[in-house]
C-alpha positions in Angstrom: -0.3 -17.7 -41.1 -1.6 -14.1 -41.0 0.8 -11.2 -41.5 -0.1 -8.0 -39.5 -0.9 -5.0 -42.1 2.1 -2.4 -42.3 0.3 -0.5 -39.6 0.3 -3.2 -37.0 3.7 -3.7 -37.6 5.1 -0.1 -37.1 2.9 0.9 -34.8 2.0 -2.4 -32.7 0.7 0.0 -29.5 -1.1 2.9 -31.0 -1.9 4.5 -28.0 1.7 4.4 -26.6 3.1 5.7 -29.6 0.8 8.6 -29.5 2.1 9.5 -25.9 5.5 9.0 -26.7 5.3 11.8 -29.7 3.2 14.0 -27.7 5.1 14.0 -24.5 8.1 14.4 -26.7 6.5 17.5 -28.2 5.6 19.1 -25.0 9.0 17.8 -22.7 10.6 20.1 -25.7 8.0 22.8 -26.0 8.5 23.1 -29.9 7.0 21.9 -33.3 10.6 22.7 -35.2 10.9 19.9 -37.7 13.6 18.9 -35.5 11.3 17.9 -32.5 8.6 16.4 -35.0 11.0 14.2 -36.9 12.2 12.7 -33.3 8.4 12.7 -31.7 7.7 10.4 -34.1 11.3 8.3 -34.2 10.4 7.9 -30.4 6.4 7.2 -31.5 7.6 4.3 -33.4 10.6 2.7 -31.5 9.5 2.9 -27.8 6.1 0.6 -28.8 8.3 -1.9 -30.7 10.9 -2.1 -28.0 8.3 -2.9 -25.1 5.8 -4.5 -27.1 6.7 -7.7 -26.1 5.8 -6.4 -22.7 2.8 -5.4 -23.1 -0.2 -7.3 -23.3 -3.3 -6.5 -25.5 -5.4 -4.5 -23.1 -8.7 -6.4 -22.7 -12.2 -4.8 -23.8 -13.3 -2.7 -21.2 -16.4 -0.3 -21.0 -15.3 2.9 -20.5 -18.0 5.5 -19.8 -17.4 3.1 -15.9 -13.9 3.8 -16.1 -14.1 7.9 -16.5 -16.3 7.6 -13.7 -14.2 5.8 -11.8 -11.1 8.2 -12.6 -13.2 11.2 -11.1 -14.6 9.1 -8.0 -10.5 8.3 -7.3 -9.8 11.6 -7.8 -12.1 13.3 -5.5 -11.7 10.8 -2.7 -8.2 11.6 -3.1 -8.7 15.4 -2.9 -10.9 15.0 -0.1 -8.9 12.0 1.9 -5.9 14.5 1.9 -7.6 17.1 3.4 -8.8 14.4 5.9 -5.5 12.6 6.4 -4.2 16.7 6.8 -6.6 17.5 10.2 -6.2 14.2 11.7 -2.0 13.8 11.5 -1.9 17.9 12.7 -5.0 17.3 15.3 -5.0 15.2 18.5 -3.5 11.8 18.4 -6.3 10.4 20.6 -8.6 10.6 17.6 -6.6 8.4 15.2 -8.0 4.8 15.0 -5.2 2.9 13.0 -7.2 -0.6 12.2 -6.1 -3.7 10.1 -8.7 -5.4 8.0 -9.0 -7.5 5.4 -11.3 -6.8 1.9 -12.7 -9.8 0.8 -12.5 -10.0 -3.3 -15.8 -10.9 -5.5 -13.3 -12.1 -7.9 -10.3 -13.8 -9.1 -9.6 -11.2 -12.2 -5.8 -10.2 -11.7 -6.8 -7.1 -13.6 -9.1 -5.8 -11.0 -7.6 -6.8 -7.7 -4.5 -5.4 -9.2 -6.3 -1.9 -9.9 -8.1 -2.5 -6.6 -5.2 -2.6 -4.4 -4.0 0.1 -6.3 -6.4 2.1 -5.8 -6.4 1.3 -2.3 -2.8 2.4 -2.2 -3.1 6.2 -3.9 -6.2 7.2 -1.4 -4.2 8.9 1.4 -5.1 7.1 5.2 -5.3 3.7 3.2 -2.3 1.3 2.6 -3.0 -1.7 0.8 -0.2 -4.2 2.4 -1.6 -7.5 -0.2 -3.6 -9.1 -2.0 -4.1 -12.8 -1.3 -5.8 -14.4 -3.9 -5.6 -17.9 -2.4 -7.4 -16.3 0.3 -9.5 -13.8 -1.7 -9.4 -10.8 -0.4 -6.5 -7.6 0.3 -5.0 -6.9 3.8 -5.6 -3.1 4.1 -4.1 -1.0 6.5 -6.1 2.6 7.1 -5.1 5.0 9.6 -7.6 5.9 11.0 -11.0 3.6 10.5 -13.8 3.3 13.8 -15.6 0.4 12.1 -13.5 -1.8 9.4 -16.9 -2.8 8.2 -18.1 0.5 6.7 -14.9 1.1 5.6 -15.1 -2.5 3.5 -18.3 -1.9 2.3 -17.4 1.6 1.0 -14.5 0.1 -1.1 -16.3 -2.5 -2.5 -19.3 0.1 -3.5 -16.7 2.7 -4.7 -14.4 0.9 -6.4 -15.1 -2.7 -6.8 -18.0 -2.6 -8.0 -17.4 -0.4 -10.8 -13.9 -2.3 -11.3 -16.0 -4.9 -12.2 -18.2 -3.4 -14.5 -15.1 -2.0 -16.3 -14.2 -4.9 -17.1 -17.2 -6.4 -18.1 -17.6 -9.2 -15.0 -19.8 -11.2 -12.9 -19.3 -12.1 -9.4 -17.4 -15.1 -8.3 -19.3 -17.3 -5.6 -17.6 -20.2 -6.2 -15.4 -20.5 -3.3 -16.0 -19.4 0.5 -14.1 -16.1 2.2 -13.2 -15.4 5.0 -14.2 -12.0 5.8 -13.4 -10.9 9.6 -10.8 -8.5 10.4 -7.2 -9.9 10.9 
């Protein structure tokens, strides 16, 4: 049996610890020897106490995921603006429309980010992802043709959800893809 290097062992999330020190440090706004000796009390606690929560995160290619961070963001910034003139303008030109996404694949990891995504870009609600039938129930607020609105989700974010994490499409099973 292997025993994990001192390292490992104190610091099991790396990453978390360094938030936990550095949000520490900057919640306080001071480098006394005070807020250094708990930054890193918290660095090395907090990862031990939810590391049995945490699962290894899996390789991922991230020069797609910075990219995808900035596309959210934008359509964010610009979907507000949006969302903004069409609650304050005319209620005749709101088109509130179910429809359904159908998934490429069965990787929890990317519907999950998926649907999350789906949820923070204002207009959108994601209501579910149904893996059994492969695909996520999406609410929008205002969508003329559920079809373009699919096929920009899947180009903007599925697609490069998938190449995050490194995966092929699944064809294996048949979807049902018309609106609900």
């Amino acid at each position: 049996m292997k025993t994990a290097s001192f390292f490992a062992r104190w610091f099991p999330h790396p990453l978390v610890s360094a938030i936990a020190g550095l949000s520490w440090l900057m919640l306080g706004y001071s480098l006394d020897a005070g807020s250094i000796l708990m930054a890193l009390i918290l660095a090395v606690f907090i990862p031990r106490l939810v590391h049995p929560f945490i699962a290894r995160t899996p390789n991922i290619d991230w020069l797609p995921a910075v990219k995808l961070f900035f596309v959210v963001l934008w359509d964010i910034i610009v979907c507000n603006i949006q969302i903004a003139k069409l609650v304050l303008g005319p209620t005749h030109k709101l088109h509130p429309k179910w429809f359904r996404v159908p998934l490429e694949t069965q990787h929890e990891e990317v519907n999950t980010l998926l649907a999350m995504i789906i949820t923070t870009t204002p207009g959108t609600v994601s209501a579910g992802i149904d893996q059994d039938r492969g695909d996520i129930l999406v609410h929008a607020l205002s969508a003329e043709d559920a079809e373009a609105e699919i096929q920009s989700i899947k180009k903007r974010y599925e697609k490069p959800l998938m190449q995050i994490f490194e995966i092929g499409r699944a064809s294996c099973r048949e979807r049902v893809s018309s609106p609900v």
